[in-house]
C-alpha positions in Angstrom: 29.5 1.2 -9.1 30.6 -1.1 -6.7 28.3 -4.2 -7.8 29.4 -7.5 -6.6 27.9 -10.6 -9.3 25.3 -13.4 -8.7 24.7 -16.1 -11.2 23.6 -19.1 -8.4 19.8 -19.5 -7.5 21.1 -21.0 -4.0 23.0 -18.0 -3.4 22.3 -16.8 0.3 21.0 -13.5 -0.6 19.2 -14.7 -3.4 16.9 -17.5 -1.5 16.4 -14.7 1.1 14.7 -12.3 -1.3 12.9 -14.8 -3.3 11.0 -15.1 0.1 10.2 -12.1 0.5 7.0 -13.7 -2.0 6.0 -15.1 1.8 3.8 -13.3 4.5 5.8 -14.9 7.0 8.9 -14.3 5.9 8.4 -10.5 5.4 6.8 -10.2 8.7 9.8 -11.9 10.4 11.9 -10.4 8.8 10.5 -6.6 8.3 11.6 -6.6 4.5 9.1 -6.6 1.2 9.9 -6.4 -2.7 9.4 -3.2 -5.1 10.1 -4.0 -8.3 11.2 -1.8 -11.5 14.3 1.1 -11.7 10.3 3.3 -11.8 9.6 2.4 -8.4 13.2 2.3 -6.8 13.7 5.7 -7.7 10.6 6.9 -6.2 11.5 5.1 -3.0 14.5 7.3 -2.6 13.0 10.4 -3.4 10.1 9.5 -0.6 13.1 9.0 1.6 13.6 5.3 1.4 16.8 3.8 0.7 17.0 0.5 -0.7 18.2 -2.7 1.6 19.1 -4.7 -1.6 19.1 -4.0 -5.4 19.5 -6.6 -7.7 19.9 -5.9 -11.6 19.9 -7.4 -14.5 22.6 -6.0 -17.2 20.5 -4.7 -19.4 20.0 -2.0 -16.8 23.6 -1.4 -15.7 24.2 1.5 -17.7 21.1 3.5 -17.1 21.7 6.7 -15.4 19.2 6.3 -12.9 20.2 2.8 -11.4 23.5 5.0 -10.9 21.4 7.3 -8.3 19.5 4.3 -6.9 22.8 2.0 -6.4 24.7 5.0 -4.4 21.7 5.6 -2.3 21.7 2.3 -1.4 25.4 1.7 -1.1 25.6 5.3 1.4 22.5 3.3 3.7 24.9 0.2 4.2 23.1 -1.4 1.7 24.3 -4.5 -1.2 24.1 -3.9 -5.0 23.9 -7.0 -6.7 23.7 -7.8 -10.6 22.3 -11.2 -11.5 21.5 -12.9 -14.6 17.5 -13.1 -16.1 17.2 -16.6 -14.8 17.4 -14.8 -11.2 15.3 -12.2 -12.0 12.7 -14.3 -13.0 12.7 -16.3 -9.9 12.9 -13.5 -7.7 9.8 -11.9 -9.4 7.9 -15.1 -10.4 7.5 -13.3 -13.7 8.8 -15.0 -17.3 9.0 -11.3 -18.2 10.9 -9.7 -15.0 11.7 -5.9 -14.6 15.5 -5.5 -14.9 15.8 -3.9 -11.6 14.1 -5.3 -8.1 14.9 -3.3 -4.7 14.0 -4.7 -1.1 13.4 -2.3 1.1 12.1 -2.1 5.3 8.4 -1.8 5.7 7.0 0.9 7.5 3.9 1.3 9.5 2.2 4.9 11.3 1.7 3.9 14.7 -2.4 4.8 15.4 -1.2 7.9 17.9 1.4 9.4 15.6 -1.3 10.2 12.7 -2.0 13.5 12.8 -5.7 14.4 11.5 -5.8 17.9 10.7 -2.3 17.3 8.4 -4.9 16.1 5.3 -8.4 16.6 4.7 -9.1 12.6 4.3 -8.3 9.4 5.4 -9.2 6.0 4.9 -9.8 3.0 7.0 -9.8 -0.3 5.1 -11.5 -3.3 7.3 -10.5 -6.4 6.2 -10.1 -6.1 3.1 -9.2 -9.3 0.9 -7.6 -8.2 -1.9 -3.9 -7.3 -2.6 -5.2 -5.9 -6.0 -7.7 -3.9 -4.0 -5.7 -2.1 -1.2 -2.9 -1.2 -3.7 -5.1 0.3 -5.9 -6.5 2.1 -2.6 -3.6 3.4 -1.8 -2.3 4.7 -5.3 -5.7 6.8 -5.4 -5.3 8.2 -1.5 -1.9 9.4 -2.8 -3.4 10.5 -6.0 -6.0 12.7 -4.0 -3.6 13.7 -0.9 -5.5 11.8 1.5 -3.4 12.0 4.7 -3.1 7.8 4.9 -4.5 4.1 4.7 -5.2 2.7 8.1 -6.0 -1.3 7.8 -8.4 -2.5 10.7 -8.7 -5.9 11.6 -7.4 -8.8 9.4 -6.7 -7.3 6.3 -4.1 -8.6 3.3 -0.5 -7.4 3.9 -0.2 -4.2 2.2 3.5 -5.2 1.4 2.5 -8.3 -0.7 4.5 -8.6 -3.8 1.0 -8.6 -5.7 -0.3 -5.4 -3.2 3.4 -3.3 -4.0 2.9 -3.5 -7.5 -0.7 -2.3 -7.7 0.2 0.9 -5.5 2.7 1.7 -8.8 4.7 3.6 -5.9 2.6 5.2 -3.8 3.3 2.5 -1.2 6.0 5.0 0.1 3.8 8.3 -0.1 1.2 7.3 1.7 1.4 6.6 5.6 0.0 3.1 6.7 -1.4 1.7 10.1 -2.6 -0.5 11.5 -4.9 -1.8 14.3 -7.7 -4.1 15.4 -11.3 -3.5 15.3 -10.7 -2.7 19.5 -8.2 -0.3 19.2 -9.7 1.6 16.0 -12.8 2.2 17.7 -10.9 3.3 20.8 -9.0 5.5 18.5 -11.7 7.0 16.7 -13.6 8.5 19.4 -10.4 11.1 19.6 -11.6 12.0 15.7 -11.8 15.5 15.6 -14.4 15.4 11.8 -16.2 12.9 10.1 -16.3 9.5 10.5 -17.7 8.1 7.1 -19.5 4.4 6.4 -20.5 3.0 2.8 -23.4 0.6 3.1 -26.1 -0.6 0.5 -28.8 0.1 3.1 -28.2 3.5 3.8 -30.6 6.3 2.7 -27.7 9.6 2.6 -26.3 10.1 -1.3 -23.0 10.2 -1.1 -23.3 13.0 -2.8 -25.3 15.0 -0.5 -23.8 14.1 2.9 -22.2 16.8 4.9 -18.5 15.9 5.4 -16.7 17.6 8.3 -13.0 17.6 7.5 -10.8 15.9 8.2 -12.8 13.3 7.3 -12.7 9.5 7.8 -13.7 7.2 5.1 -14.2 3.6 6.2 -15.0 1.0 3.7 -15.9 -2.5 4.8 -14.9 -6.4 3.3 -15.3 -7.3 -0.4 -18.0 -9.7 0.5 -19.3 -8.8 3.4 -18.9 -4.7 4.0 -19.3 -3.2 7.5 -19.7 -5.5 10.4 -22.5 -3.8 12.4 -20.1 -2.2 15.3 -18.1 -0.7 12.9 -21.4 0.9 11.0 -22.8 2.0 14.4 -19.0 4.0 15.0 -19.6 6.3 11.9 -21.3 9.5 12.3 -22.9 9.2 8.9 -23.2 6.1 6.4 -24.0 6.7 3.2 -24.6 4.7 -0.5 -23.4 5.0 -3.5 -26.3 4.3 -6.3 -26.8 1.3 -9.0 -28.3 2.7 -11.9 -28.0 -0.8 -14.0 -28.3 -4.2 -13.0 -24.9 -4.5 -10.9 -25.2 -4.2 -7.2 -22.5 -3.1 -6.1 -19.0 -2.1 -7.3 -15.5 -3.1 -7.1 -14.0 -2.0 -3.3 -11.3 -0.5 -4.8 -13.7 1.6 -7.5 -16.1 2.4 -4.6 -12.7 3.9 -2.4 -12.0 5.7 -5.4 -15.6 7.2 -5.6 -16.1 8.1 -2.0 -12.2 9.9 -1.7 -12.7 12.0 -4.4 -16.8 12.9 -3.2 -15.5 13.3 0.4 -11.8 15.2 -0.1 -13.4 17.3 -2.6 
């Protein structure tokens, strides 16, 4: 394997990927941080190929680091092994994976999604937490939605903290992007259902009738749909409280509504 060997925090490379732990630095620079040998590999078999792995050696022997190093080696990539104290920088973790990969980020432009290529979708609108829209796309690529499109000021979906939540599925599931003009633009081209969650709605979302493909969209933590949004679904439904909470979790209620609406 041919691995050079990094044992300086103020190596070049090093301070470069540590940043990655930055919005700003992953926007300008188009890069985010997957870690584990798990994850890596499942990157490659999705098609993508790894910018930088860095491993710790512990891992040099596995087979599987093998298949990930060539693949990124053949893409022009770097294969670097480092010691723990690295690792643990890197991944701000006192109990690091042995293997982190940096990889380009990807995003569907709005006219290249394809509808009828998935019975369901989701639309996230500004949604808060990293924890959250991981977890909302691990379950889209659990039910073979067709893709997570993020309207309006949402959290980066390639946060450190957002990658790790998705356990993978960040590079199954396709992701846009687009503002609350250009989605409602957008949507009118819909050719199903365009589905809302709100606590004042009187549909079950059990008993709505879902035209596929369909649309779920699923407002903010806090404050769920903004009214123009609401108004742009054809029908908003609720899920019910049976005890004393009052709502659920964003990511639970995704969760609830993908499964009830992909069927």
């Amino acid at each position: 394997m041919n691995a050079k060997t990094v044992t300086s925090l103020s190596n070049n490379t090093v301070k470069a990927v540590r940043a990655l732990h930055m919005r700003k630095e992953r926007e300008e620079s188009g890069l985010f941080l997957a870690e584990g040998l798990k994850i890596v590999i499942e990157a490659i078999d999705c098609g993508h190929a790894p910018k930088i792995i860095m491993y710790g050696r512990d891992a040099a022997d596995h087979p599987m680091l093998q298949k990930a190093s060539q693949a990124c080696l053949k893409a022009g990539g770097e294969v670097i092994e480092v010691n723990r104290e690295i690792l643990e920088k890197v991944s701000r973790r006192d109990n690091p994976q042995a293997v982190v990969g940096v990889f380009k980020q990807v995003f569907t432009p709005l006219d290249a999604i394809v509808p009828q290529s998935a019975p369901c979708w989701v639309a996230m609108q500004a949604v808060r937490d990293p924890g959250n829209l991981g977890t909302v796309i691990r379950t889209a690529d659990a039910a073979g939605c067709g893709g997570v499109i993020l309207v309006g000021d949402c959290v980066d979906p390639y946060s450190v903290e957002g990658v790790r939540a998705t356990m993978g599925s960040i590079f199954a599931v396709k992701i846009a992007k687009a503002t609350i003009q250009e989605f409602l633009a957008w949507r009118e081209t819909w050719p199903g259902s365009v589905v809302g969650t709100l606590l004042t709605a009187t549909v079950d979302h059990k008993s709505a009738d879902y035209v596929k493909p369909s649309l779920i969209l699923m407002g903010n933590e806090q404050q769920g749909l903004p009214p123009e949004l609401a108004a742009a679904c054809d029908v908003n439904v609720k899920i019910p409280m049976r005890g004393r909470a009052d709502s659920l979790n964003l990511s639970v209620a995704t969760g609830i509504m993908i499964y009830t609406v992909a069927g």
